[in-house]
C-alpha beads as a LAMMPS data file, in Angstrom:
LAMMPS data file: protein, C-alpha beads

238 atoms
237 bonds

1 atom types
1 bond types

-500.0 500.0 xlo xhi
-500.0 500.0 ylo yhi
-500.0 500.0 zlo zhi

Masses

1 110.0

Atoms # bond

1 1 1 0.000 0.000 0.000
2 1 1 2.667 2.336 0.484
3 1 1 3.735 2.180 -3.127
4 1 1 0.241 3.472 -4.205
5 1 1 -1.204 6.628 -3.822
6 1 1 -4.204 8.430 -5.195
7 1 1 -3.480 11.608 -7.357
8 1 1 -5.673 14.641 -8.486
9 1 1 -4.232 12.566 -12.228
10 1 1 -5.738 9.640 -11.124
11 1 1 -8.165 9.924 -8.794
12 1 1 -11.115 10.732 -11.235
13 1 1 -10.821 7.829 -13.385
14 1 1 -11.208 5.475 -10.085
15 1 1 -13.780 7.351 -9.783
16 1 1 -15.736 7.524 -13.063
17 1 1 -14.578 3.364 -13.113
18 1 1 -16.495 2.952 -9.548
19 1 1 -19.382 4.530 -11.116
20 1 1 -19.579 2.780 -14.399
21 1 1 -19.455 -0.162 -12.227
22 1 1 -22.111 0.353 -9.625
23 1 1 -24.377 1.117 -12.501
24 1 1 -23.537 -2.154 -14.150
25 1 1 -24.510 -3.953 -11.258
26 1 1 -27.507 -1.989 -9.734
27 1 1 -28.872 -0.809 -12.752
28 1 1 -29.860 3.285 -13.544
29 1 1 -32.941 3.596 -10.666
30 1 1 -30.719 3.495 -7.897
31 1 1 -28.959 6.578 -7.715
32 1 1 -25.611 6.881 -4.606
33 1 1 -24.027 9.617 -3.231
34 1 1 -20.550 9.481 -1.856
35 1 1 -18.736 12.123 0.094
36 1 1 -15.021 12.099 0.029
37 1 1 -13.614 13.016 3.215
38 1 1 -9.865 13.659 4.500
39 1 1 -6.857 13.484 2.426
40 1 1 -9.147 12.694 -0.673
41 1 1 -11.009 15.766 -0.476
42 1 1 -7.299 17.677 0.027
43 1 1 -5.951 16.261 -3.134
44 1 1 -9.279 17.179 -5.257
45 1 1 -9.793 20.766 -3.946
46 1 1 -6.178 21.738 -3.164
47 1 1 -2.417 21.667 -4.632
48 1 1 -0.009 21.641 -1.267
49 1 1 -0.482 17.620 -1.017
50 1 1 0.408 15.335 -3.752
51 1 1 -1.800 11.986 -3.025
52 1 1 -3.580 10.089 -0.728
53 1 1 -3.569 6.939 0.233
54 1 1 -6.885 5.482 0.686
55 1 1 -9.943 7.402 0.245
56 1 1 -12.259 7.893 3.200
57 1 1 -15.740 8.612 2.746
58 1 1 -19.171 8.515 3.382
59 1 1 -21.392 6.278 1.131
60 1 1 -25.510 5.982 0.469
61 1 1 -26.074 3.862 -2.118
62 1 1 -27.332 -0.222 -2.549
63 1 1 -25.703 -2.491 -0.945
64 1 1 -23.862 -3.136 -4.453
65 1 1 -21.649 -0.817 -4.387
66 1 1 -20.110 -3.172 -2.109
67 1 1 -19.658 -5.413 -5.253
68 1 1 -18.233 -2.392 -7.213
69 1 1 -15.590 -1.583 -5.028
70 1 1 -14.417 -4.643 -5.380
71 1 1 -14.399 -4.982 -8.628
72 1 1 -12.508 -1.951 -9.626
73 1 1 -10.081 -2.574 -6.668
74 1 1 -9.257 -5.898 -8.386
75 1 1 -9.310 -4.527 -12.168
76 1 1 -6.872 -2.156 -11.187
77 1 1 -4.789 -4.032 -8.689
78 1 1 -6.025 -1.147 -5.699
79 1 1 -5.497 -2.032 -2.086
80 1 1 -8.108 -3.456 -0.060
81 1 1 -10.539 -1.045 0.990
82 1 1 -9.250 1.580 -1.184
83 1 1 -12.564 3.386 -1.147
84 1 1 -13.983 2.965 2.853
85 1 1 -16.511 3.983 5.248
86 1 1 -14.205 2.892 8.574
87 1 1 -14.192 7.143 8.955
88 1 1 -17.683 6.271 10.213
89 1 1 -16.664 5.036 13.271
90 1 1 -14.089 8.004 14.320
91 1 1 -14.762 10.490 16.810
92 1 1 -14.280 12.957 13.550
93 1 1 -17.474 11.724 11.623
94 1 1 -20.664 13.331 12.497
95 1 1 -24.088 13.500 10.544
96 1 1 -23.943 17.199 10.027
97 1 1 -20.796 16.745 7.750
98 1 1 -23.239 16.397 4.543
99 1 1 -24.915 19.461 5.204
100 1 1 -21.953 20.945 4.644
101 1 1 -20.438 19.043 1.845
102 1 1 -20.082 20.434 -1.888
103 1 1 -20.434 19.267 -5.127
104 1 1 -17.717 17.725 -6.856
105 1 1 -18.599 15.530 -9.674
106 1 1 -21.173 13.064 -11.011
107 1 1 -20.515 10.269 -13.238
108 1 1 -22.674 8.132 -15.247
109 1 1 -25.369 9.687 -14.408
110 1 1 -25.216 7.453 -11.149
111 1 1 -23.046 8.243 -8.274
112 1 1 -22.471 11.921 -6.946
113 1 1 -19.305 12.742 -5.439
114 1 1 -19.180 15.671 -3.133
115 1 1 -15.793 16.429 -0.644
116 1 1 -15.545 19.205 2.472
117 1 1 -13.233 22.148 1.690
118 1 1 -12.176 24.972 3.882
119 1 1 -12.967 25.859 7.937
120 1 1 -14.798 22.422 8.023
121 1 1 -12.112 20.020 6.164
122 1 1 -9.978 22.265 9.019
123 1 1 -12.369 21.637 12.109
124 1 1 -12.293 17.733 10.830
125 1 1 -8.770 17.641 11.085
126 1 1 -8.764 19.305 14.436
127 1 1 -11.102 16.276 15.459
128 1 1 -8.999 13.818 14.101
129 1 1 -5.797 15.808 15.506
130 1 1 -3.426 12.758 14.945
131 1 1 0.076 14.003 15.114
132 1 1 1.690 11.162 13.304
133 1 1 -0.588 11.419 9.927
134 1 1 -1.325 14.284 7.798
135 1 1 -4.076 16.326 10.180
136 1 1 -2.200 18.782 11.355
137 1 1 -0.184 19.549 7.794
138 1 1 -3.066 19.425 6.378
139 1 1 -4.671 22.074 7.905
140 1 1 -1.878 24.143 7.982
141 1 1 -2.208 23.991 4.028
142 1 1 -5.150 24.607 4.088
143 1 1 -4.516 27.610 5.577
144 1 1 -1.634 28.517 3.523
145 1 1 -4.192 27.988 0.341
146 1 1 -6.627 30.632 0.872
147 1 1 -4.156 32.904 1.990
148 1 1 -2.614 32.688 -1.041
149 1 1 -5.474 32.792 -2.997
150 1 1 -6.416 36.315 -1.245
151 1 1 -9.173 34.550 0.718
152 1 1 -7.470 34.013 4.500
153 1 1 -9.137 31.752 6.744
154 1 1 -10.077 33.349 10.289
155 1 1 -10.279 31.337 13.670
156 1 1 -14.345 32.782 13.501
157 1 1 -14.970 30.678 10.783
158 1 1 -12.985 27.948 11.757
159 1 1 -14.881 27.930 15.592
160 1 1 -18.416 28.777 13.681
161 1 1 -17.348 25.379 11.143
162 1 1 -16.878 23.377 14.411
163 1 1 -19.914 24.079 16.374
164 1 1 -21.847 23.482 13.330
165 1 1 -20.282 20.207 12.931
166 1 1 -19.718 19.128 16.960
167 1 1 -21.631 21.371 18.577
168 1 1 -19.204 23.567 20.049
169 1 1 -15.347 24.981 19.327
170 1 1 -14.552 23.847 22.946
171 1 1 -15.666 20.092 21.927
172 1 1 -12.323 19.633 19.681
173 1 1 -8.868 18.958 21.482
174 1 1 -7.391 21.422 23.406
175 1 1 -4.050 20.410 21.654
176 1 1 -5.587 21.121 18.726
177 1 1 -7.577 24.161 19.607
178 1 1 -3.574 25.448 20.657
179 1 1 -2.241 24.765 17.765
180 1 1 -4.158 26.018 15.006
181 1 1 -4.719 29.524 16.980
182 1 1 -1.126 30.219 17.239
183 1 1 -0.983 28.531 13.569
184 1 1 -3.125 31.511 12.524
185 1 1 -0.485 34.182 13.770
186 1 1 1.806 32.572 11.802
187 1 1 3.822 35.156 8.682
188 1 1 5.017 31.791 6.626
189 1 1 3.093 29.270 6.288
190 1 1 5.365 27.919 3.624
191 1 1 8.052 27.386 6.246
192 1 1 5.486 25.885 9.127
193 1 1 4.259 23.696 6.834
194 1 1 7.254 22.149 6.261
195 1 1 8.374 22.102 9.839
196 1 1 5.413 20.164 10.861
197 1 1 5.445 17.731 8.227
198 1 1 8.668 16.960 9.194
199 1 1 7.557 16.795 12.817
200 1 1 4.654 13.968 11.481
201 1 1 7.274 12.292 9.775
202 1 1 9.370 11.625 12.957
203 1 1 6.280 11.077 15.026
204 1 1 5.199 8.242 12.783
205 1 1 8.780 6.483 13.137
206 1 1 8.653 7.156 16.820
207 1 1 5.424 5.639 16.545
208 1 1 6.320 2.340 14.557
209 1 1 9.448 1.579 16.435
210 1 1 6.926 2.140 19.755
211 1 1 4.964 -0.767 18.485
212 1 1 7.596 -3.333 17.496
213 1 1 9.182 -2.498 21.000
214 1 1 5.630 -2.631 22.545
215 1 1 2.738 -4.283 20.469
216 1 1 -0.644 -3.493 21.538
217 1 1 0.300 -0.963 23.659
218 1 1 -0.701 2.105 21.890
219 1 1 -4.216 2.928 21.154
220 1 1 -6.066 6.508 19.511
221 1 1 -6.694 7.261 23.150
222 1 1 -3.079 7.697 24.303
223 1 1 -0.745 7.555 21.120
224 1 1 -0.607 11.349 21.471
225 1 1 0.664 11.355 24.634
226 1 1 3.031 8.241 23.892
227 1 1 4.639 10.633 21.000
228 1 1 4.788 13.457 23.067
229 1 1 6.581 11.743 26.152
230 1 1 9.322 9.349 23.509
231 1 1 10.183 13.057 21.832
232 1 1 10.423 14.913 25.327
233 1 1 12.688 11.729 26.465
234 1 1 14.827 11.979 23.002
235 1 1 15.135 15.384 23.347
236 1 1 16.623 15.230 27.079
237 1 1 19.506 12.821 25.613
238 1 1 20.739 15.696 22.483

Bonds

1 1 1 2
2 1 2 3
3 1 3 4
4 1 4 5
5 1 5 6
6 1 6 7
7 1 7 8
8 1 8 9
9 1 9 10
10 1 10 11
11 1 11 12
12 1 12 13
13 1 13 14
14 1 14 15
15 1 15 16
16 1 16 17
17 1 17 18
18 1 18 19
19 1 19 20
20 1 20 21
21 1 21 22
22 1 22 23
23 1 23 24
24 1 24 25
25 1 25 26
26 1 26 27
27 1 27 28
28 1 28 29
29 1 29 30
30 1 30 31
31 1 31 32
32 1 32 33
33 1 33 34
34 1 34 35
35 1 35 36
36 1 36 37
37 1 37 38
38 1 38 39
39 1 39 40
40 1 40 41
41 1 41 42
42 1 42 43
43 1 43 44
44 1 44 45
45 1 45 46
46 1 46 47
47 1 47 48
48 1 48 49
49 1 49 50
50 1 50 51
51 1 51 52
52 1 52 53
53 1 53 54
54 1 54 55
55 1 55 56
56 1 56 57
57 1 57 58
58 1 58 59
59 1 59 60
60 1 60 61
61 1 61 62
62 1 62 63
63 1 63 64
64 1 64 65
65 1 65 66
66 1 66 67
67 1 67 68
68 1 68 69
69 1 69 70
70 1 70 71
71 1 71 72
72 1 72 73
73 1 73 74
74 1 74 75
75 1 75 76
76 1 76 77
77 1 77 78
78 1 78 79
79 1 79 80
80 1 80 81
81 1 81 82
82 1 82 83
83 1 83 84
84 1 84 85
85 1 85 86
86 1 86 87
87 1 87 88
88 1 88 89
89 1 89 90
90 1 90 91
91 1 91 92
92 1 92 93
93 1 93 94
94 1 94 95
95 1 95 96
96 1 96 97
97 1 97 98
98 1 98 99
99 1 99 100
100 1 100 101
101 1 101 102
102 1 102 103
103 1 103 104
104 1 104 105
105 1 105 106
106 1 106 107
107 1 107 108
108 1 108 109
109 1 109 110
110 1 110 111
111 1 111 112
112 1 112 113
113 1 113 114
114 1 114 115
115 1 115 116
116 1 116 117
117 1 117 118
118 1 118 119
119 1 119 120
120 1 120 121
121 1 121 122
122 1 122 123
123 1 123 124
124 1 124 125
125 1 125 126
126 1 126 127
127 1 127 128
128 1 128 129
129 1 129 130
130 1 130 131
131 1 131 132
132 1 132 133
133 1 133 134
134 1 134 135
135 1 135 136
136 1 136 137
137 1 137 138
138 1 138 139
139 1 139 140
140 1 140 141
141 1 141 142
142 1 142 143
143 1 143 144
144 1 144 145
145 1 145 146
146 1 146 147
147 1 147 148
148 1 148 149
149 1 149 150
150 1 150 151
151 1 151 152
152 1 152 153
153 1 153 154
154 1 154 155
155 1 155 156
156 1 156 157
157 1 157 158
158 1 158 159
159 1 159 160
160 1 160 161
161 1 161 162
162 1 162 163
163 1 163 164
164 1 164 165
165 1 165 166
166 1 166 167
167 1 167 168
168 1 168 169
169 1 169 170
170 1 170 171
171 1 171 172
172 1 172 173
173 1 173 174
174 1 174 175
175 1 175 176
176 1 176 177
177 1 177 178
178 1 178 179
179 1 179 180
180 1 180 181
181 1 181 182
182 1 182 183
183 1 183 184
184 1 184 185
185 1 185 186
186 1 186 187
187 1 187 188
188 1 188 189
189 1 189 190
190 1 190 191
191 1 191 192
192 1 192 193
193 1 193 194
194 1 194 195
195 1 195 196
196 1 196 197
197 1 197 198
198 1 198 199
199 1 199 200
200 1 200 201
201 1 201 202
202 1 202 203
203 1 203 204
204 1 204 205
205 1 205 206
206 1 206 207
207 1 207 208
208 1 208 209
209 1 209 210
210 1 210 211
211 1 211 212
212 1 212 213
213 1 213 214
214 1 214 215
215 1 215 216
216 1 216 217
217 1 217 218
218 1 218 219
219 1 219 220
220 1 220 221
221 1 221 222
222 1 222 223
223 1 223 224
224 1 224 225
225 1 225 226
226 1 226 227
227 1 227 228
228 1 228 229
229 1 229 230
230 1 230 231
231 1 231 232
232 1 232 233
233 1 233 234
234 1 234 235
235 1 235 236
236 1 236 237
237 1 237 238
């Protein structure tokens, strides 16, 4: 899987394939809707982040598009569960996040693809806060995006995104809540960005070796605080 990722180049004909295929199988009354969530809908609506790689989302259709996955993940050699609702069950996922969703695409006149841009792809990945994926990058280039483009994201809208979505500002971690307000006083996002993809990088190493040395051990309820006590402890020794 980590040879493979999904690209703005490539992602579309996955799509359009998916499509063709649920339509093949479920005939042309039974419409689906899938929203793309995460690094998918990064990739589609902005140009700081390469690929993805798997494609989170949020599906309503018959139960075969079950069947088309499948089939186009086999066609075209795609890892298991290349397409996948597991986002479902994260503390990230709420209802409220299709109200919110836009339009991206529709293909064969079947399956309509919408993704989450702006202050509420940025309060998702404040949810999610992992510090060993692409969350907080992420939403740094976000950031760095619509500054650029003359349109700069304000914590308002970011806290008005989040209540909308969780009920409150105050419901996402305070590590998070931390970080993206002083990320918002930041003159270079260029430069953070880097920094703090760097800093996933490590974390996910510190992470992996963590697990060989300790399997089982880590969990999403205290791998933050695992990372942050292994780089505290590394950083005593330099």
């Amino acid at each position: 899987m980590s040879e493979f990722g999904f690209t703005k180049d490539n992602l579309d004909q996955y799509l359009k394939e998916l499509s063709n295929e649920y339509r093949k199988c479920s005939g042309k009354i039974m419409p689906a809707e899938i929203i793309l969530i995460g690094g998918a809908s990064v990739v589609i609506n902005y140009g700081f982040r390469e690929m993805t790689y798997d494609m989170d989302a949020i599906i309503e259709a018959a139960s075969t598009m079950k069947e088309a996955i499948n089939s186009v993940g086999d066609k075209f050699d795609l890892p298991n569960g290349w397409i996948n609702t597991d986002f479902m069950k994260t503390s990230s996922y709420t209802p409220e996040i299709q109200t919110c969703s836009k339009y991206y695409k529709t293909f064969s006149n079947i399956v309509t693809f919408r993704t989450v841009t702006g202050e509420y792809l940025i309060a998702m990945k404040l949810m999610a806060g992992r510090q060993y994926k692409y969350d907080l990058s992420d939403v740094i280039g976000i950031l760095w995006e619509h500054a650029k483009a003359g349109k700069p994201m304000t914590l308002d809208l970011i806290k008005e995104a989040a209540t909308n979505l969780y009920g409150d500002y105050n419901n996402l971690p305070e590590r998070s809540r931390v970080f993206v307000e002083r990320a918002l006083k930041s003159a270079d996002y260029g430069s953070l960005y880097r920094r703090v993809r760097q800093m996933e990088k490590e974390n996910k190493d510190i992470l992996v070796q963590f697990q060989k040395d300790y399997p089982r051990a880590a969990n999403k309820d205290n791998v933050n605080e695992i990372i942050a006590a292994i780089r505290e402890k590394n950083d005593r020794k330099r």
